[in-house]
C-alpha positions in Angstrom: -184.3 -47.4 -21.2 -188.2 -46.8 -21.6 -191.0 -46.9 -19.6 -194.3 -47.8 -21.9 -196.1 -49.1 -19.7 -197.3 -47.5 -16.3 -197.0 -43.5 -16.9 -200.6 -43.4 -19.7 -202.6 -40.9 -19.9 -206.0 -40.3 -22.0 -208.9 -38.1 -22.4 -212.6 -39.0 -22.9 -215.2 -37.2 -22.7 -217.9 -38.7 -20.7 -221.5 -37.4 -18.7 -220.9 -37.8 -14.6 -223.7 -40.7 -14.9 -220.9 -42.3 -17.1 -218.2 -42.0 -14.8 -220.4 -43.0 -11.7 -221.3 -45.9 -13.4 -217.7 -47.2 -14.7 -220.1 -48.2 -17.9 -217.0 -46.9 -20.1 -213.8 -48.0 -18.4 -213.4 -50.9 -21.2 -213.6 -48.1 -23.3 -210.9 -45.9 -21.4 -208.3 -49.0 -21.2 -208.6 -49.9 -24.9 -207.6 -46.0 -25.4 -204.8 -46.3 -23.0 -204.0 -49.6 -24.3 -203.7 -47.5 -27.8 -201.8 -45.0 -26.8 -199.1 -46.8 -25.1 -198.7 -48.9 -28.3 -198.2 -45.8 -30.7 -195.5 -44.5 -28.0 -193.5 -47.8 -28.4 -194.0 -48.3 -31.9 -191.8 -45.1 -32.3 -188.8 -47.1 -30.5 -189.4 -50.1 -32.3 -189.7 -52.7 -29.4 -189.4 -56.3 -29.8 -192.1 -56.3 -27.1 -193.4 -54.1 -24.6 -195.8 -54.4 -21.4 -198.4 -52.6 -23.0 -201.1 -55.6 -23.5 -200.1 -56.8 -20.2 -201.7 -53.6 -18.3 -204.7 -53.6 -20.2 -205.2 -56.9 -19.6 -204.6 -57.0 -15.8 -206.3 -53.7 -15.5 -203.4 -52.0 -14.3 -204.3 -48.4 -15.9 -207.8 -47.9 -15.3 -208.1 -50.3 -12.1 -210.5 -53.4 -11.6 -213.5 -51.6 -10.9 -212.2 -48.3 -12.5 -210.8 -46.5 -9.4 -207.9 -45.0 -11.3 -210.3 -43.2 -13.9 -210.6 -40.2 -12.1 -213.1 -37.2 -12.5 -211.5 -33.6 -13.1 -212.1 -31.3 -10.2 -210.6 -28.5 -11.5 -208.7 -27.1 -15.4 -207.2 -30.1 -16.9 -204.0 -29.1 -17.6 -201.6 -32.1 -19.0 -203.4 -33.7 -21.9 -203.6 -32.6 -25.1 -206.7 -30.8 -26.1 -207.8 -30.7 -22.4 -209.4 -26.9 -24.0 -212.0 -29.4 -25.8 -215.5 -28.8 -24.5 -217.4 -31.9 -24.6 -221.0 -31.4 -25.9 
């Protein structure tokens, strides 16, 4: 068995005034949303719960309190050496 849903992770760059503002957590959950569909594509799913937490918000939060600002080396995601500019 295979959890697609819950256990996403993305990176985007964004300024702090971005993050502050939430004005790209549409953005962030469409990426998620992305993400989690590519994973199960590889299994081949007759259907997954992957539109069903972008669409309730269940990633990124209703007002984005689940996007979270790094406070210190990124470490998990891929490319997390990118420097935004």
């Amino acid at each position: 068995m295979r959890v697609i849903g819950p256990d996403r992770h993305v990176c985007l760059c964004l300024t702090e005034e971005e993050f502050e503002s939430g004005s790209r957590v549409a953005e962030i959950n469409a990426l998620v949303l992305a993400d989690c569909d590519e994973q199960a594509e590889k299994y081949d799913f007759a259907w997954t719960e992957c539109q069903m937490w972008h669409d309730e918000k269940l990633w990124v939060g209703e007002n984005g309190e689940l996007v979270v600002w790094p406070t210190d080396h990124v470490i998990n995601p891929p490319g997390s050496q990118l420097e935004c500019w």
